[in-house]
Kinemage of the C-alpha trace (Angstrom):
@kinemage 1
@onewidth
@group {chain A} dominant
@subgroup {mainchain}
@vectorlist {calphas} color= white
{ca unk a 1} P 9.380 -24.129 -18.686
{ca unk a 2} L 8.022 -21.409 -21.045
{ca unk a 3} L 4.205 -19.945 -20.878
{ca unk a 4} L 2.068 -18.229 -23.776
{ca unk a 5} L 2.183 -14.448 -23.692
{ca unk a 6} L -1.171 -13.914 -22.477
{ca unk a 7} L -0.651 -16.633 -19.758
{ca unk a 8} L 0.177 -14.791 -16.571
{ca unk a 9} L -3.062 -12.154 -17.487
{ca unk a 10} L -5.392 -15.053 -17.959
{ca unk a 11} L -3.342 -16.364 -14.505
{ca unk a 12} L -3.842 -12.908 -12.855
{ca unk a 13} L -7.706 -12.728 -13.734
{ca unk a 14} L -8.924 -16.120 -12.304
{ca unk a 15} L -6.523 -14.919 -8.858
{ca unk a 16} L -8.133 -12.293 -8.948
{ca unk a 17} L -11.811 -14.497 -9.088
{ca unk a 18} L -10.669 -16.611 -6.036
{ca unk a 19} L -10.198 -13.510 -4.112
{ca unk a 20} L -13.628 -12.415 -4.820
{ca unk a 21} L -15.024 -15.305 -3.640
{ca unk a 22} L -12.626 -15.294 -0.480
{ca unk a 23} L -13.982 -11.012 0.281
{ca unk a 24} L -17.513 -12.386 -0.336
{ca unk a 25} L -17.260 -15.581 2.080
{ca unk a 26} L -15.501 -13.659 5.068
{ca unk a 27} L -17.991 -10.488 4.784
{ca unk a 28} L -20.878 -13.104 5.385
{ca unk a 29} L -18.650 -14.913 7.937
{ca unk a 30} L -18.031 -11.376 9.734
{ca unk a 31} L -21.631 -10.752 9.607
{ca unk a 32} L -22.921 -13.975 11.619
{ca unk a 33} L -22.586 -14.272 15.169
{ca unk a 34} L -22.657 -17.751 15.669
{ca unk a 35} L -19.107 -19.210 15.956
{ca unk a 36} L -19.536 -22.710 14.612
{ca unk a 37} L -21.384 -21.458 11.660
{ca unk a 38} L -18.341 -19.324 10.525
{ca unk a 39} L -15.852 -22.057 10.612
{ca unk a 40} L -18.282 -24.544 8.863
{ca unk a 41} L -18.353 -21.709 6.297
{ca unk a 42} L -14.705 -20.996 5.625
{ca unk a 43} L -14.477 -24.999 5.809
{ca unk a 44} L -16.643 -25.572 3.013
{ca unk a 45} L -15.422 -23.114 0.781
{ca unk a 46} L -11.973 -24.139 1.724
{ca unk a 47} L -12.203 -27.311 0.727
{ca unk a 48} L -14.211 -26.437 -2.403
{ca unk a 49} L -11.622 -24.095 -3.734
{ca unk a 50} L -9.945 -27.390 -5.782
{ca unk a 51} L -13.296 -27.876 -7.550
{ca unk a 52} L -13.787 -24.096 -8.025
{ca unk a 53} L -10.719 -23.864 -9.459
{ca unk a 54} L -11.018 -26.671 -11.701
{ca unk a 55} L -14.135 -25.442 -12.901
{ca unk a 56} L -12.686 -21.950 -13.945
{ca unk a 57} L -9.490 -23.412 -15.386
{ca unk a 58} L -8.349 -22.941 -18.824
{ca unk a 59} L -7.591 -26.736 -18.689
{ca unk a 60} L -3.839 -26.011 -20.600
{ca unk a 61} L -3.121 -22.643 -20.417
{ca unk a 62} L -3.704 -22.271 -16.310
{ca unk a 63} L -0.926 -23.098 -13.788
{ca unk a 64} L -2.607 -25.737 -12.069
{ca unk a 65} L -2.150 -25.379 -7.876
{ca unk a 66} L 0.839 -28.064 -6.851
{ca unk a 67} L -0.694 -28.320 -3.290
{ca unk a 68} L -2.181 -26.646 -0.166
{ca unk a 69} L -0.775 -25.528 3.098
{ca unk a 70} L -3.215 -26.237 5.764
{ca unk a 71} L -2.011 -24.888 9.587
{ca unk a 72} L -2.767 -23.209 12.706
{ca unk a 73} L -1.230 -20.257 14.638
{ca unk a 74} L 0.788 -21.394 18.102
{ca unk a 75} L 1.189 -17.427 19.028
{ca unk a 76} L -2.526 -17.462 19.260
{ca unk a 77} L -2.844 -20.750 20.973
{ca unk a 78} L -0.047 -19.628 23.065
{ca unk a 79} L -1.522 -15.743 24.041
{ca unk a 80} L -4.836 -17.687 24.901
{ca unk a 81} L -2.944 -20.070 27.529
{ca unk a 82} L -1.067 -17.779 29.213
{ca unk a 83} L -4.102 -15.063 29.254
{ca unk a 84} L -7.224 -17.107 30.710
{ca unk a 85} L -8.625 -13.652 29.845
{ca unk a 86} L -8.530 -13.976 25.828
{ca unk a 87} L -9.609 -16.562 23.873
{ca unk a 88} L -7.516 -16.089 20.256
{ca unk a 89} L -6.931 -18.630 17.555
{ca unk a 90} L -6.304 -18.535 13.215
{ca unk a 91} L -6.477 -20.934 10.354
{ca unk a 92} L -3.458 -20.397 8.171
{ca unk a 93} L -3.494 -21.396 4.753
{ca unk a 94} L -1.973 -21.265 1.131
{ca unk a 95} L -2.248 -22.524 -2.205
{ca unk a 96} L 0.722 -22.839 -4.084
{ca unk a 97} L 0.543 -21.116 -7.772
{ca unk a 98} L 4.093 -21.488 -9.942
{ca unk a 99} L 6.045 -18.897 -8.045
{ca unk a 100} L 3.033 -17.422 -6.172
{ca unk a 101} L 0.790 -18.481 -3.151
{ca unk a 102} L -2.620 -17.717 -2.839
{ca unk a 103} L -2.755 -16.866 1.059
{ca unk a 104} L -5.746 -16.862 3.320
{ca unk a 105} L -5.815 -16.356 6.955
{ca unk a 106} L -9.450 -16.678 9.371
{ca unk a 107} L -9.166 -16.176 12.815
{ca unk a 108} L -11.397 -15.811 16.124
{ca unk a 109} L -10.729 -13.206 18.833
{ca unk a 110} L -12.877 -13.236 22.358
{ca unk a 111} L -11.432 -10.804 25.017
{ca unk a 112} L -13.004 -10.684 28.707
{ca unk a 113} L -11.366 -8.236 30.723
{ca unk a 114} L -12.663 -7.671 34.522
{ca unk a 115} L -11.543 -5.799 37.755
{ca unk a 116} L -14.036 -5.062 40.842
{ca unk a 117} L -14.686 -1.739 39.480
{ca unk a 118} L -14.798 -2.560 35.334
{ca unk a 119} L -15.702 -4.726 32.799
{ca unk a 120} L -14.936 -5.096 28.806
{ca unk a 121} L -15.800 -7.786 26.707
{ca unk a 122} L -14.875 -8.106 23.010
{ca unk a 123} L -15.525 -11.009 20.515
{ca unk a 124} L -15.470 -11.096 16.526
{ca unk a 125} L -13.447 -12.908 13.604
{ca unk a 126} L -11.492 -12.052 10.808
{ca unk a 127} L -10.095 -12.878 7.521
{ca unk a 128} L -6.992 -12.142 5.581
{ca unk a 129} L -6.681 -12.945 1.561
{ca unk a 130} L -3.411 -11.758 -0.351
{ca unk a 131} L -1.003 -12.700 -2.453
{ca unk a 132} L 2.954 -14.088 -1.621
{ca unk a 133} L 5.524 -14.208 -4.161
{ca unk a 134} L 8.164 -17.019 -3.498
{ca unk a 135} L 12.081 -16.478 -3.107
{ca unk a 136} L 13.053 -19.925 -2.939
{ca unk a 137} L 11.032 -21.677 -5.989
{ca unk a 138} L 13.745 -23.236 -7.097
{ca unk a 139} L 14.350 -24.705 -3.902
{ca unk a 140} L 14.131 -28.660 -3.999
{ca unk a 141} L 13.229 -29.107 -0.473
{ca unk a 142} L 10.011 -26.768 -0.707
{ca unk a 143} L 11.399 -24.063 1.975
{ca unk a 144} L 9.896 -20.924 1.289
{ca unk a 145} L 10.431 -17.382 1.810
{ca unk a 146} L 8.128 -14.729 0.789
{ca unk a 147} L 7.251 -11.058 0.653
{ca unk a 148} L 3.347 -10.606 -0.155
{ca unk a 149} L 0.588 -8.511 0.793
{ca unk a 150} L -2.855 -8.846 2.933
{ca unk a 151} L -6.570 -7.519 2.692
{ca unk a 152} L -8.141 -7.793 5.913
{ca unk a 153} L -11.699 -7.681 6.968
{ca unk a 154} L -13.637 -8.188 10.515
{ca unk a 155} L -17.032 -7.758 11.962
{ca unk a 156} L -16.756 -7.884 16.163
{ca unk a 157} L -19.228 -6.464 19.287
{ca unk a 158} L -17.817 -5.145 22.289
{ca unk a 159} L -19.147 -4.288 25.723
{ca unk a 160} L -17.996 -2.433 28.887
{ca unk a 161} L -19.420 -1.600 32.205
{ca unk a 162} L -17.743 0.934 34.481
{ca unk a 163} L -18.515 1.366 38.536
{ca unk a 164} L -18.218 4.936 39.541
{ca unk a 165} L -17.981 5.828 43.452
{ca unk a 166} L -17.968 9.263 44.031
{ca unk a 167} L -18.111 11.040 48.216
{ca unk a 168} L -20.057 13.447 46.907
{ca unk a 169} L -22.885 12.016 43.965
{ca unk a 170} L -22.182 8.467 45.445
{ca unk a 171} L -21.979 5.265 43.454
{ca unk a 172} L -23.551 4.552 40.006
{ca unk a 173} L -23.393 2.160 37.186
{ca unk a 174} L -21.944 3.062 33.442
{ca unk a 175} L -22.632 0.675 30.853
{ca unk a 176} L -22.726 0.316 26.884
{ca unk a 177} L -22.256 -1.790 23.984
{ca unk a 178} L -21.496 -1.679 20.666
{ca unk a 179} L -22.712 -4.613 18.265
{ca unk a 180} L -21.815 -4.913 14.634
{ca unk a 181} L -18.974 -3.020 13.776
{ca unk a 182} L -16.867 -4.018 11.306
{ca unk a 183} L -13.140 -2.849 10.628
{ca unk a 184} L -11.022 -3.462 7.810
{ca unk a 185} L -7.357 -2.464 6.776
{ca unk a 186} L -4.062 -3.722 4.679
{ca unk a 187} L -1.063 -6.015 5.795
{ca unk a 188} L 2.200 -6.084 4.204
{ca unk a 189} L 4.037 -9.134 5.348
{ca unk a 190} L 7.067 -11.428 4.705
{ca unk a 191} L 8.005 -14.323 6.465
{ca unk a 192} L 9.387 -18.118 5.840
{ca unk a 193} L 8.210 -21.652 6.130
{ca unk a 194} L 10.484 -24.347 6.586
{ca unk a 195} L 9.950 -28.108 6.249
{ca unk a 196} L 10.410 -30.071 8.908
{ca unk a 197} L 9.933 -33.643 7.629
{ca unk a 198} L 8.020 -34.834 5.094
{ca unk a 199} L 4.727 -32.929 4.411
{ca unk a 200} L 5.115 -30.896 8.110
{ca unk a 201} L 6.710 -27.421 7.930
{ca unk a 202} L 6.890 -24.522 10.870
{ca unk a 203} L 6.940 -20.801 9.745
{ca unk a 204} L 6.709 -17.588 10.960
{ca unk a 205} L 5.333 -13.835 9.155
{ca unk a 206} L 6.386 -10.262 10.512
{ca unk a 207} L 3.338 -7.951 9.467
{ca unk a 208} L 3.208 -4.241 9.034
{ca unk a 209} L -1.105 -3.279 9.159
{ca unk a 210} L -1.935 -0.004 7.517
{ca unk a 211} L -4.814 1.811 5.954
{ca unk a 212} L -6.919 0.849 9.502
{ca unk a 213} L -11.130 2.228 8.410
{ca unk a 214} L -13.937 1.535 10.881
{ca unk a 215} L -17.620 1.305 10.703
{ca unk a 216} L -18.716 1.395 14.200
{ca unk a 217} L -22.218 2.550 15.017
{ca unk a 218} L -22.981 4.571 18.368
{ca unk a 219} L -20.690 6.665 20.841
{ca unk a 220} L -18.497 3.961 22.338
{ca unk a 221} L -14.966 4.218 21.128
{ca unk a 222} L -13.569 1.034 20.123
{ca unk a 223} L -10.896 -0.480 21.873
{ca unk a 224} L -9.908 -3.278 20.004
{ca unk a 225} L -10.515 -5.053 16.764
{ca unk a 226} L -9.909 -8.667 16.119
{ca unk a 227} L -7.104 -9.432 14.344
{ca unk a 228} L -5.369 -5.511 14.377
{ca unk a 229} L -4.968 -5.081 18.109
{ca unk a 230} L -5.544 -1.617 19.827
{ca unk a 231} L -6.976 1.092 17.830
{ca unk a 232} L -5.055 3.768 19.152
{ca unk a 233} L -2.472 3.258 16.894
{ca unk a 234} L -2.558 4.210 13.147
{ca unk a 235} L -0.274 0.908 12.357
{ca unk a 236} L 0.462 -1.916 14.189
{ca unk a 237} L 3.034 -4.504 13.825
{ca unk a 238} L 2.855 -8.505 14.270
{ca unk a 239} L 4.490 -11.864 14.473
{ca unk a 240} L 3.163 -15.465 13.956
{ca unk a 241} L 4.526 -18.279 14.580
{ca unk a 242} L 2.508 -21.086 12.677
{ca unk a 243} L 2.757 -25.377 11.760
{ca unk a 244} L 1.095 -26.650 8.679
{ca unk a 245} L 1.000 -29.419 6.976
{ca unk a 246} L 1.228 -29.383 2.784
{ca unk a 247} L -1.524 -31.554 1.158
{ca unk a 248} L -0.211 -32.642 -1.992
{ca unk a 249} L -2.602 -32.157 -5.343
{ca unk a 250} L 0.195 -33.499 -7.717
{ca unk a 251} L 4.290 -33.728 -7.777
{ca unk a 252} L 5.757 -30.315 -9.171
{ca unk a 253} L 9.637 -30.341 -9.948
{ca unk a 254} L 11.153 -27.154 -8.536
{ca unk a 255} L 11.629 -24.530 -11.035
{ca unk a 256} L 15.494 -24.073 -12.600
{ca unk a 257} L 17.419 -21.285 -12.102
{ca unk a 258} L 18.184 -18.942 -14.898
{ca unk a 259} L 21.602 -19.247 -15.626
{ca unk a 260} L 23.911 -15.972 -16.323
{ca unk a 261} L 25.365 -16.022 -19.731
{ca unk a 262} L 29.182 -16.401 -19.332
{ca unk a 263} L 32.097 -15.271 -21.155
């Protein structure tokens, strides 16, 4: 299949529109503190992305999407069964683009850690919008292995309270909180998704997160940011294992090799 010359920039510029509009919806997400709010949100404007993009098209000259990968994380689901203590889960998804996938990631993060003597609380969301380009396209069966790259954003509040007994000054309380920070840094990530049968496939992505820059009013140092992990470390690494299921917007063939000229 052969495209215009100017295809891929006209391509590149309405990607580049859709992620936009995907920084714009998770910065008012990040901003809200009511949960159900924020999924209704990224919902909506999920699920309006088809007409968006329909609306923007250049009817012949734009790859049209071949489908969407809605799924979940089980890592997260896992982490929050075995820890009663945190409360994790993520919306994976991914729009499929000729040999490219429009990727975007939200996710919810609610830590309560106690002991007699201490407590810290943590809770916040966070979004992920990037770009994959696709190994296998010409693979028939729809596997996929990719190598793309991540812009991340969160807004999160924390809390701690400390009990101090001292034989000398005695006992006392120390306690502060820290409401409306927001965080934001870069992922590079690869990964594969393979079909199980019919429309279901399982996957996992190995992530390298860089480039960490915080916006945290007051004195308390933050201890963890949804979606990153600890902040004591300058990158952090990550694995996912995720299940999705591929809604189908119309039947693309796979895309033919390029044979080698022989002789």
């Amino acid at each position: 299949m052969k495209y215009p010359g100017n295809k891929m920039i006209r391509i590149l510029k309405f990607i580049f529109k859709i992620l936009i509009g995907y920084i714009i919806c998770g910065n008012l997400a990040a901003c809200r503190t009511d949960r159900s709010s924020r999924i209704f949100k990224f919902a909506f404007f999920l699920f309006a992305l088809p007409l968006l993009m329909k609306g923007f098209a250049y009817s012949q000259n734009l790859v049209w999407p071949s489908g969407i990968r809605i799924g979940t994380d089980l890592s997260r689901a896992g982490i929050s069964l075995v820890s009663p203590a945190r409360d994790q889960f993520e919306i994976n998804t991914d729009i499929d683009l000729y040999k490219y996938f429009l990727s975007v990631d939200y996710g919810y993060w609610d830590t309560d850690l106690s002991t007699d003597d201490r407590h810290y609380s943590m809770n916040g969301s966070y979004f992920r919008a990037g770009i994959d380009y696709n190994f296998l396209f010409y693979d028939e069966d729809r596997h996929v292995m990719f190598f793309g790259v991540r812009y991340c954003r969160t807004g999160f509040d924390e809390s701690y309270e400390f009990n101090i007994r001292d034989p000398i000054y005695g006992t006392g309380l120390i306690s502060g909180e820290k409401n409306g920070s927001t965080a934001g840094w870069m992922e590079v990530c690869t990964g594969m998704k393979v079909r199980i049968t019919g429309q279901l496939y399982l996957g996992w992505t190995g992530r390298l997160k860089f480039g960490l820059d915080m916006d945290a009013p007051g004195e308390l140092t933050n201890y963890e940011i949804p979606g990153y992990g600890k902040t004591a470390k300058t990158t952090s690494w990550g694995l996912n294992y995720s299940i999705y299921y591929r809604i189908v917007f119309r039947n693309k063939p796979p895309i033919p090799r390029k044979e080698k000229p022989t002789g």
